[in-house]
N, C-alpha and C positions, 0 to 999 in steps of 0.2 A: 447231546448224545445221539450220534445220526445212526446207530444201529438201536437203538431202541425206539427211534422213533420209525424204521423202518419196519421191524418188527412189527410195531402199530398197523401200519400203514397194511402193510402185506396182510393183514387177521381183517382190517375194511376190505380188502379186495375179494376175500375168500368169502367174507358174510355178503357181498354184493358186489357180484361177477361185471355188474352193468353200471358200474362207476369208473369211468375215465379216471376222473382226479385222485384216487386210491394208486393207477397203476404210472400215472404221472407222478406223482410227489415220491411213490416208490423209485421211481427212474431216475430224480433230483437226490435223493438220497444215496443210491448208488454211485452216481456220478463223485459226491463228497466223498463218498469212501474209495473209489479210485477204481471201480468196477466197472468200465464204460461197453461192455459187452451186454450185461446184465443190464445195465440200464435203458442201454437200444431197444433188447425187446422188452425193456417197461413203457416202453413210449408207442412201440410200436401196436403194443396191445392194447394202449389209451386210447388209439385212432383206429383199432379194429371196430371199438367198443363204440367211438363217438368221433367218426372220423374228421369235424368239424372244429376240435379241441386246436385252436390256435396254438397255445403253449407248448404242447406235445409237436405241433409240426416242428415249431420254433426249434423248442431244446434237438427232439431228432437232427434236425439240419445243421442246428452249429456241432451236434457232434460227428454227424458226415463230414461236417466242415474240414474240422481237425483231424479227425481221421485220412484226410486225405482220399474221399468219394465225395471228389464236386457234383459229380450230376446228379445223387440223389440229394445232395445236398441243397443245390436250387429249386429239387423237385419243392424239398420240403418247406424250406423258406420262404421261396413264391408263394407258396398253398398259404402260410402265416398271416403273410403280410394282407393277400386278400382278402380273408379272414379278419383278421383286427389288423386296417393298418395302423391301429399307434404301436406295432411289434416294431420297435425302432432297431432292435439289436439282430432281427432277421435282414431288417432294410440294408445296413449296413454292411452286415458279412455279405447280403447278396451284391451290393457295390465292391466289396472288396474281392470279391470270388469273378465277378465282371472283369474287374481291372486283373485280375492277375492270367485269365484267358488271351488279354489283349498282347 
């Protein structure tokens, strides 16, 4: 049930404003439901919040990805990867965002 658990999710954000993974997992929710506007600025409010949240760069940049905005899309990827490089799924789309420039 990804709208009741977003629901959830969204009532942690509201009881603690300064919890990243509240407005992340909210973002990963969205995404399942087919929201990816809404989701942007849940991720993007994760990294207001804790601009350090490896996962939040991650998810942000794969969906710049797809969206079709490379360059904030490597902003955010790059920032992942140095962050945690085991983010293998930022490594990658940043290899494949590389090769499709060339």
């Amino acid at each position: 049930q990804p709208g009741a658990a977003l629901a959830s999710w969204k009532e942690v954000a509201a009881r603690w404003p300064h919890d990243a993974t509240a407005f992340f997992e909210s973002g990963q929710l969205l995404l399942t439901l087919g929201r990816p506007a809404e989701a942007e600025a849940q991720f993007r409010r994760a990294l207001e919040v804790h601009p350090a949240h490896a996962r939040a760069h991650e998810a942000l940049g794969l969906l710049l990805a797809g969206a079709g905005q490379p360059a904030g899309a490597v902003r955010h990827l790059r920032a992942a990867v140095r962050l945690d490089p085991t983010r293998t799924t930022a490594a990658q789309e940043l290899a494949r965002l590389a090769d499709g420039a060339r």
